[in-house]
N, C-alpha and C positions, 0 to 999 in steps of 0.2 A: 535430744542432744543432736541428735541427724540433723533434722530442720535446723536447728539454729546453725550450726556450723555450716549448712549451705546459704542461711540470710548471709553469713560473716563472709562468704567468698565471693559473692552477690556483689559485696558493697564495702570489698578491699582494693589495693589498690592496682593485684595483681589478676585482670581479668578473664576469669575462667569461662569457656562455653555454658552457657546455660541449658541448654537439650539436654550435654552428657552429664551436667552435675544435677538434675532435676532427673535422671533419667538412674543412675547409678544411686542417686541417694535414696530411690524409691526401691531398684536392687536391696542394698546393704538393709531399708528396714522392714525388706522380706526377708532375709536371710537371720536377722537376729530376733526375730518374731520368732520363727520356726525352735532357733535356739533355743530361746526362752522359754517354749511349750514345752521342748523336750525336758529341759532340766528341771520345768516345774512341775512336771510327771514323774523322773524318777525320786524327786523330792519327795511327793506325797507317797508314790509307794514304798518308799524309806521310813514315812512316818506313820504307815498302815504295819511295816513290822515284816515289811517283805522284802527277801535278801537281794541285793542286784548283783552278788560279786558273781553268783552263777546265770544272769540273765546279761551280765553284760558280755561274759565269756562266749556268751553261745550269741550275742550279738551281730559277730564277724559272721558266722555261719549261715542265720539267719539273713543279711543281708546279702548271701550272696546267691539264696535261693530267690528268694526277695528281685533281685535284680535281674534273674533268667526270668521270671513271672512279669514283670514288667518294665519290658526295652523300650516302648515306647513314652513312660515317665523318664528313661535316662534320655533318651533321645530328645525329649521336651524342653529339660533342664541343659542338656550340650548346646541345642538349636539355640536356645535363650540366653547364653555366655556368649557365643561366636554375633549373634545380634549388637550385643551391648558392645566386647570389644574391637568390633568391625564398624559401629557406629554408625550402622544400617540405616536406624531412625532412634528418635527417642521420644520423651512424654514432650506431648504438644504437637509435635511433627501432622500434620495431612497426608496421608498415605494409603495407598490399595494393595491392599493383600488379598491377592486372587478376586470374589464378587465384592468383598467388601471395602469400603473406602469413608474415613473419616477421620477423625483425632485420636491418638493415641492415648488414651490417659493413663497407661501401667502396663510395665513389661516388669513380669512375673521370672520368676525360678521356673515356672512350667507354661502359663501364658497371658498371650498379652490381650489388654482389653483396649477395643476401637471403639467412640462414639460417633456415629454416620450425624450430620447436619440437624436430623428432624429426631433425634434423640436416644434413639436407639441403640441399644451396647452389645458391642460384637466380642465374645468370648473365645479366642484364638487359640489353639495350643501349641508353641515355640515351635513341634515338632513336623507340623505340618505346613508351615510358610515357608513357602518358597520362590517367587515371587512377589518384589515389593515394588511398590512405585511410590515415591519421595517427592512428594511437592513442593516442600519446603525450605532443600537444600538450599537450590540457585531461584533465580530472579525465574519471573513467568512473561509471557508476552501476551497482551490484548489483540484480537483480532477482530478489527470490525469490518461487517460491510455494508458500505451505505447504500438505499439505491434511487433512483432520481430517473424521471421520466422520460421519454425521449426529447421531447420538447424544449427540455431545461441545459442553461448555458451551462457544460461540463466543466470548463477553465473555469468559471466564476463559485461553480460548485466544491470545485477542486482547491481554489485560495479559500473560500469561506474555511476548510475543513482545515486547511495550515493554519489558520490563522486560529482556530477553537482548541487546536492542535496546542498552539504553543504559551495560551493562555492558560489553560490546563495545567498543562504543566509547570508554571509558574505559579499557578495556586492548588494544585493536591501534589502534596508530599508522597504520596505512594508509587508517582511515577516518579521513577529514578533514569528515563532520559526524555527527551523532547521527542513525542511523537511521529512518523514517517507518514507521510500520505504517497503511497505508491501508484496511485491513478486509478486506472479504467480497469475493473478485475475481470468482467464479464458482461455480455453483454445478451437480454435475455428478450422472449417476445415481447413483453411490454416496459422492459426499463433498461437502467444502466447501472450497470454495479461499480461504485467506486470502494474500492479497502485502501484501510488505515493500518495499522500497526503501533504498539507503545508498549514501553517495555517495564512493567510494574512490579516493587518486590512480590516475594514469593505467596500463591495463594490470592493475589490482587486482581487477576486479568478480569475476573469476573464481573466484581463488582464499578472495575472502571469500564470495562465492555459500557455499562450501562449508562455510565456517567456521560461518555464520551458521545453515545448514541442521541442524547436526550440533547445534549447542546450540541450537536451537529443540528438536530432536528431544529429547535428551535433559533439557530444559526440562517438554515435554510428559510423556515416559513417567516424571517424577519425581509429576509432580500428575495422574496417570490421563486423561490426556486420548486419547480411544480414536484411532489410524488406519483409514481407510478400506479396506473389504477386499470384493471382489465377495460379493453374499448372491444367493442362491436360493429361492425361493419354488415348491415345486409344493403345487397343488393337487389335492385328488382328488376326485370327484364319486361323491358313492352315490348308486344308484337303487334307491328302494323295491318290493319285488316288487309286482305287483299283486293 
């Protein structure tokens, strides 16, 4: 019933975030999970013949020793409320908590599970993040630097790179502005650093880093523009007999 009621708000006409509704629906059916265990527990020991009205009385009591034994389960479950309605992150989100950094796939009542790139599930407990870093809110920025030899004409290097600049962005949708070519970045023993800039949704810089590297490259090696490669110089000294 969860899931369907979040396909239905999906693809009504009143558009909800999808983080927090994919993030709270995964919430609510932890929460009614748990319910459900509890009541089909006092259920069965109802139909073993076992009374609850005196187990549920001493319930309160129970739960408040229960609670001094362990602060850091409430501490877990509070940290993991103030996450969800602060909107910290949610399922799907890219984020680093403390060493770990990956996708969020479930923020738990107590914690939340990251999977890192190459597969691995980080099992978090609410109680202990502190610490988040959000990739996915706002937009990211690509940063390139290209580098090109001394030899090679910098201005001619420099339009090649506006101009792959703004084809690019005309044909990948992931950059959301027209790439910056800000010039000369540095200038090193054997080359010249030109950087770029481009401003890609969230999560994106990466993978157009790449894009943008490979057709500058091959931008370059169409109109001869040399790469930087280590030179050597010896000299040799002659000495005239006397």
């Amino acid at each position: 019933m969860i899931e369907h009621m979040i396909r239905e708000r999906e693809s009504s006409p009143l558009k909800f975030d999808q983080r927090r509704t994919k993030t709270i629906g995964k919430l609510i059916g932890n929460v009614i999970g748990y319910t459900i265990n509890f009541i089909l527990l006092l259920l069965i020991l109802n139909q073993l013949g076992i009374n609850l009205a005196p187990l549920l009385a001493g319930a309160g009591v129970l739960g408040l020793a229960i609670g001094f034994g362990a602060q850091s389960l409430v501490k877990d479950v509070i940290t993991g409320f103030f996450i969800i309605f602060e909107d910290q992150f949610g399922v799907g989100d890219i984020v680093q908590i403390g060493n770990f950094k990956g996708t969020v796939e479930e923020i738990g009542l107590r914690v939340t599970r990251v999977r890192s790139w190459t597969g691995e599930v980080f099992i978090i407990p609410n109680g202990s993040i502190r610490d988040v870093t959000n990739f996915s809110i706002y937009n990211s920025v690509a940063v390139v630097d290209i580098s090109v030899a001394y030899e090679a004409d910098v201005d001619k290097a420099l339009e090649l790179m506006r101009e792959t600049a703004k084809r690019l962005f005309e044909s990948n949708e992931d950059i959301v502005k027209e790439p910056e070519v800000l010039g000369v970045q540095n200038i090193g023993n054997s080359d010249v650093v030109l950087r770029m800039t481009a401003e890609c949704k969230p999560n994106k810089h990466i993978p157009i880093s790449r894009i943008i590297k490979a057709e500058v490259r091959k931008a370059f090696e169409m109109n001869n523009i040399g790469v930087p490669y280590p030179k050597i110089v010896n000299l040799t000294r002659i000495e005239r007999a006397e």
